[in-house]
C-alpha positions as CSV (number, residue, x, y, z in Angstrom):
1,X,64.8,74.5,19.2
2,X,66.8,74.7,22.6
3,X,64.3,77.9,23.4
4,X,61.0,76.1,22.6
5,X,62.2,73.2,24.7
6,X,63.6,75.5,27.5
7,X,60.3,77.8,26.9
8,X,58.1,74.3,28.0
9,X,61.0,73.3,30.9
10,X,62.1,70.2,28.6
11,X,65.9,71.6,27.7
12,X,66.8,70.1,30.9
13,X,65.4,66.9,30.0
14,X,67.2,66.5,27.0
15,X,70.4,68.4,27.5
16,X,73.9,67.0,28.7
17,X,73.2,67.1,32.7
18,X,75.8,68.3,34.6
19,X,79.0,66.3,35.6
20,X,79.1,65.2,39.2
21,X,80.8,66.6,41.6
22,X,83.1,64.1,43.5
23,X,82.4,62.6,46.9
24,X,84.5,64.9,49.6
25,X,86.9,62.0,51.2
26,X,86.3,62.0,55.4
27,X,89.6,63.9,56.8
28,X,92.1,61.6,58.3
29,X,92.3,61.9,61.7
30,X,95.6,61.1,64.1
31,X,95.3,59.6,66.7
32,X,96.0,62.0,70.1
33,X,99.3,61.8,71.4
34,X,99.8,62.4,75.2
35,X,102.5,65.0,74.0
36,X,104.3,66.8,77.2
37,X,104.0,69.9,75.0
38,X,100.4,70.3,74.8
39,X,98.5,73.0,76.3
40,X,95.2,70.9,76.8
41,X,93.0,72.9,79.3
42,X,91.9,69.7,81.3
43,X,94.7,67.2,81.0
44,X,98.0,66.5,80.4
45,X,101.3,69.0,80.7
46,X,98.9,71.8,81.4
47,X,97.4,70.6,84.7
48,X,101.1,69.8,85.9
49,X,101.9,73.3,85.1
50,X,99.2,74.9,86.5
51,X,99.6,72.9,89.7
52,X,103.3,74.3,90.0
53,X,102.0,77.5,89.7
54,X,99.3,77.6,92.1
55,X,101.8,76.3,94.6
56,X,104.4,79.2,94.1
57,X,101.4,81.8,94.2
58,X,100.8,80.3,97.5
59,X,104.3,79.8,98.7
60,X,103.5,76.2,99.3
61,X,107.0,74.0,98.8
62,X,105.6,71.0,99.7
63,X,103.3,71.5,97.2
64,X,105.3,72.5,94.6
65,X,107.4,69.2,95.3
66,X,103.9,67.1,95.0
67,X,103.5,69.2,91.8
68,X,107.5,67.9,90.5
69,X,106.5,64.6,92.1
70,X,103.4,63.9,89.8
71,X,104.7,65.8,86.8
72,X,107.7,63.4,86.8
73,X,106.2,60.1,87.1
74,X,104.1,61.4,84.0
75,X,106.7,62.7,82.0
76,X,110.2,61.1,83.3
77,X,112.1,63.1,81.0
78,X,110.8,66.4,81.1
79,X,113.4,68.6,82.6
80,X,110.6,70.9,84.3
81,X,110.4,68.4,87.9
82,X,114.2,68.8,88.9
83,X,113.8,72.5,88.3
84,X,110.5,72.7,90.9
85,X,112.2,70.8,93.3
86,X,115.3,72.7,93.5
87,X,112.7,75.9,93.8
88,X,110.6,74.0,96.3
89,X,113.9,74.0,98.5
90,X,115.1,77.6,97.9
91,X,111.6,78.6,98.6
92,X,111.7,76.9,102.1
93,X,115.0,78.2,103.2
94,X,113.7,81.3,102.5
95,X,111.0,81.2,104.2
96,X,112.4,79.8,107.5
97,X,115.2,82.5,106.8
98,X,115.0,86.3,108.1
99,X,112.0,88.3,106.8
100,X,114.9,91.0,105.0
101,X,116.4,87.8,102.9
102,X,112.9,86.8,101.9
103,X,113.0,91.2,101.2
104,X,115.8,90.7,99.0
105,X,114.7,87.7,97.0
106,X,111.3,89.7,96.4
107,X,113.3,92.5,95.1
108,X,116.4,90.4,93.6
109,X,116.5,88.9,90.2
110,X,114.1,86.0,90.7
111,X,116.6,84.1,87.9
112,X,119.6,83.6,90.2
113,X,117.4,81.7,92.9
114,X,115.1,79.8,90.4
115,X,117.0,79.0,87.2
116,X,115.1,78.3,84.7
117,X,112.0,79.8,85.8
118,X,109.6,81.5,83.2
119,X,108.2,85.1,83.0
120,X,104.9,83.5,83.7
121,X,105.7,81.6,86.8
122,X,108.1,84.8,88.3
123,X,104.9,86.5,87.8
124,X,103.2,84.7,90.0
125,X,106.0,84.3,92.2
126,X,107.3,87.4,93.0
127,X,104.0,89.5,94.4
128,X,103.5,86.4,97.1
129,X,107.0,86.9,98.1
130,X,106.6,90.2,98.4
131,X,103.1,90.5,100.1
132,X,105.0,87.6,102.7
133,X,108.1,89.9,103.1
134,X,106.1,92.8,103.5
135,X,104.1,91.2,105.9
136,X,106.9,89.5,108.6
137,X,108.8,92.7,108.0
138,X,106.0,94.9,109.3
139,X,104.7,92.2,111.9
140,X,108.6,92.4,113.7
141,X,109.1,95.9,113.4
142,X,106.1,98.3,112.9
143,X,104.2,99.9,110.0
144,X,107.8,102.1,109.9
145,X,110.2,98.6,109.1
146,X,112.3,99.2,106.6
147,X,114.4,96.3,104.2
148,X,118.3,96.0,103.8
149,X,118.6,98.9,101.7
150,X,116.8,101.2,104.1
151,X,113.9,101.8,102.6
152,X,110.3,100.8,104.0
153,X,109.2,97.9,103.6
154,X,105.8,98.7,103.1
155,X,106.8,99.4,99.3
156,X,106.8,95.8,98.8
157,X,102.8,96.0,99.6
158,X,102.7,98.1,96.1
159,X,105.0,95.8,94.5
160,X,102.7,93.0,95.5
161,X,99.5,94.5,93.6
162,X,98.0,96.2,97.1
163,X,99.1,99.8,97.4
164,X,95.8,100.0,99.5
165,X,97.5,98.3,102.3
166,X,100.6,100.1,101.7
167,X,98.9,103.6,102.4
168,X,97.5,101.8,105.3
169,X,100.6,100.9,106.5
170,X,102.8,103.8,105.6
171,X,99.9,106.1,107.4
172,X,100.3,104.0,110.7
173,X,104.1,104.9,109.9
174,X,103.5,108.5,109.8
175,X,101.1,108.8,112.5
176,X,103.1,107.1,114.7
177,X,105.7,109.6,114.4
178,X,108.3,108.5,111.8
179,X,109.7,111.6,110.1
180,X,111.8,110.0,107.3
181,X,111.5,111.4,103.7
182,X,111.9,107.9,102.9
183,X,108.3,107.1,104.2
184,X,107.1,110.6,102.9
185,X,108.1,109.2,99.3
186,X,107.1,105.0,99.3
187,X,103.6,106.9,100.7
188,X,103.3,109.5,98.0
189,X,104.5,106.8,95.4
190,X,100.9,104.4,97.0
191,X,98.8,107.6,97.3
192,X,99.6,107.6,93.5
193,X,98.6,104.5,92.5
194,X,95.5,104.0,94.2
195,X,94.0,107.6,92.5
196,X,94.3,109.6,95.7
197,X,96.1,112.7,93.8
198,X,95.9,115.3,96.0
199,X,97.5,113.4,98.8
200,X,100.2,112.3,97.0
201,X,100.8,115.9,95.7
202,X,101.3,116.7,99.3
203,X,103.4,114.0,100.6
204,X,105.9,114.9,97.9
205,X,106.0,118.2,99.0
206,X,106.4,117.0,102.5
207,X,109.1,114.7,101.5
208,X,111.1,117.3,100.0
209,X,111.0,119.5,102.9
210,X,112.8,117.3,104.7
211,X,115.0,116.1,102.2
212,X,115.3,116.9,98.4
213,X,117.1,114.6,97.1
214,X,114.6,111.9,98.2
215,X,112.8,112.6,95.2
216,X,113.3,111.4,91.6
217,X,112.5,114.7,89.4
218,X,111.3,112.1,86.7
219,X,108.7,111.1,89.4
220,X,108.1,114.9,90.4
221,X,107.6,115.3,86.2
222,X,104.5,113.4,86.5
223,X,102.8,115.4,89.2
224,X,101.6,119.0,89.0
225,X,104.7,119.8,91.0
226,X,106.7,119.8,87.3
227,X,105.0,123.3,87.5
228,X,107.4,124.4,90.5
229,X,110.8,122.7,89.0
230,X,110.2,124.8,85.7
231,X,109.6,127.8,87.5
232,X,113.1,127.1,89.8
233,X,114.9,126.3,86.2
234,X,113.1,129.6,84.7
235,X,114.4,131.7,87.3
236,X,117.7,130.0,87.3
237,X,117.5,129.9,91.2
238,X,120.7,128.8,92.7
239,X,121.3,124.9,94.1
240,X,119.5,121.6,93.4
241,X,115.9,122.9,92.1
242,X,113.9,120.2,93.7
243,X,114.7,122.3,96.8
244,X,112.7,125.4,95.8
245,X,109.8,123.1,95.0
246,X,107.7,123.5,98.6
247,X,108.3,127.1,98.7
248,X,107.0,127.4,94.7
249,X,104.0,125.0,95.3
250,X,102.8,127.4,97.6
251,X,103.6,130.4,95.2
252,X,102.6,128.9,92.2
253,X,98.9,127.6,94.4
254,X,99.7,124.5,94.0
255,X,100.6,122.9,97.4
256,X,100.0,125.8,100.5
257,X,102.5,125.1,102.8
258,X,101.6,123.6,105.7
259,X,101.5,125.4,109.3
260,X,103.8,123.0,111.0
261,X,106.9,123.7,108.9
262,X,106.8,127.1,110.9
263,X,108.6,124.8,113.5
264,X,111.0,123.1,111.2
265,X,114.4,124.1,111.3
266,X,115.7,124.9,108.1
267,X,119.9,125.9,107.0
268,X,119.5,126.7,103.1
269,X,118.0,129.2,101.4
270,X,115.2,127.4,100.0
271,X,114.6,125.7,103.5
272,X,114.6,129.4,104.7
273,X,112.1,130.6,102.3
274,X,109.6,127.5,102.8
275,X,110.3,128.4,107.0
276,X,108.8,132.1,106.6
277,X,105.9,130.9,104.0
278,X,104.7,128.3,107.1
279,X,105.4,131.0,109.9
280,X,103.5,133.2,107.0
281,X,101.0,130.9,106.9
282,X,100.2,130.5,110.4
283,X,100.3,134.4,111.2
284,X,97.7,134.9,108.6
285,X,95.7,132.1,109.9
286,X,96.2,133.3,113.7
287,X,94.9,136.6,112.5
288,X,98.2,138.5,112.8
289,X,98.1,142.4,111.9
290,X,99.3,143.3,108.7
291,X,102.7,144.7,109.3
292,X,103.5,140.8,110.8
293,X,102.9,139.7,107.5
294,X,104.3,142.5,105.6
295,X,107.5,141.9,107.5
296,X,107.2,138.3,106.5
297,X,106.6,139.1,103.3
298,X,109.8,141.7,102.8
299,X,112.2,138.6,105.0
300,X,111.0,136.3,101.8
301,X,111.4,138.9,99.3
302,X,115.3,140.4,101.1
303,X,115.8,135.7,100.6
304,X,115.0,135.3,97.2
305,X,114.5,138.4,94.6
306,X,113.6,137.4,92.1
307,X,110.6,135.9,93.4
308,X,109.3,139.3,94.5
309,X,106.0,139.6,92.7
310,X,105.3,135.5,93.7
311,X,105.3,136.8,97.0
312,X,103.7,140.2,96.8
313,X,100.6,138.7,95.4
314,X,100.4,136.4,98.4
């Protein structure tokens, strides 16, 4: 019966039709709280936040105390407005301070100065203090100027998100005559990080001519110049290996030493070595007869043995 009637489309008509299903009840909705807490894009907490912020990117403490100011009357009993006005004031005397203690706070743990502060906002923080340190520092003493611990300040550039302007700077340094491994290094370190390689190779190399212990060998590790430190640990050379790098850059083709080392005075053995490659250098690019360079050539070898066939096949 059921498939005659479902045959002519009547089962339907005639069978049990299917329970209903029950009307879905409209959610219950709170009503919005203006909770401090919120993260709201466009109002509340968020925009008070974001104020405070933009005013320690800037270095702005008045506005970072207009920031505390309207937070506050908003929210009375957030703790966040006593803590941006106490910051608003370390930040001015800091800034009406000496350019090396504004150096130091860039440098410093931001924590002691700003309690309380957030990962976020020292984020923001610290690269404005250090572009503004880098900045005075540079203004009152030269591309060269260097913070309380010696080193140049122009590091502070790469800290601050612009090695650019810290090659820039460091370069001015250079050319201007500043022999320092120190500047050799914070340059090699910017050279680095804005892809120029090559350069970077080079001011290491340079650096460590004039003073080998300017360089981490953790740095050196990253740079083709590990080459030169295995082959010094290889050979079991004597002293501090990042010595023997220049001369085993220029060995191992990796860094040809440069011509004006010839005039560099050099006491150890590896300074020797990395003396007669430069006067080497220059000979052969003068066009010196071959028994100059073969002379050259046996001075190196009579220096340091066991790097007789490096040198041979210069």
């Amino acid at each position: 019966m059921a498939d005659q009637l479902t045959l002519f489309g009547l089962w339907e008509a005639v069978s049990d039709p299917e329970p209903a299903e029950p009307p879905v009840e409209a959610p219950v909705v709170s009503p919005v709280v203006d909770d401090p807490l919120q993260t709201d894009l466009f109002s509340g907490s968020h925009v008070g936040f974001n104020q405070a912020l933009t005013a320690l990117g800037s270095l702005d403490a008045d506005a970072l105390r207009a920031a505390a100011d309207a937070f506050g009357r908003r929210y009375p009993e957030h703790e966040a407005p006593p803590r941006w006005r106490a910051w608003a004031s370390t930040l001015a005397s800091k800034l009406a301070g000496e350019p090396s203690a504004l150096a130091d706070l860039a440098v410093g743990d931001l924590t002691v100065r700003f309690e309380g502060i957030g990962r976020a906002m020292a984020d923001v923080l610290r690269p404005a203090v250090c572009r503004r340190a880098a900045e005075r520092l540079i203004e009152v003493g030269g591309p060269g100027a260097r913070t309380s611990d010696g080193r140049p300040a122009a590091r502070l550039l790469v800290m601050a998100g612009d090695p650019t302007a810290a090659v820039r700077a460091l370069e001015r340094a250079v050319a201007a005559g500043d022999e320092s491994a120190a500047v050799r290094v914070e340059l090699a370190r910017a050279l680095g990080a804005v892809g120029r390689l090559e350069a970077a190779l080079h001011c290491w190399r340079d650096a460590l001519l004039l003073d080998p212990a300017s360089a981490d060998e953790t740095e050196l590790a990253t740079t083709r110049l590990v080459e030169a430190l295995d082959e010094a640990a290889e050979l079991e050379l004597p002293g501090d290996a990042r010595a023997w790098v220049p001369a085993l850059a220029d060995l191992l083709h990796l860094a040809t030493m440069p011509i004006r080392a010839a005039d560099q005075s050099f006491e150890d053995q590896p300074g020797r070595l990395a003396g007669l490659l430069a006067r080497y250098r220059a000979a052969r690019a003068a066009g010196a007869p071959d028994a100059l360079l073969l002379a050259l050539k046996r001075e190196m070898i009579v220096l340091a043995p066991s790097l007789r066939e490096r040198v041979r096949r210069l």
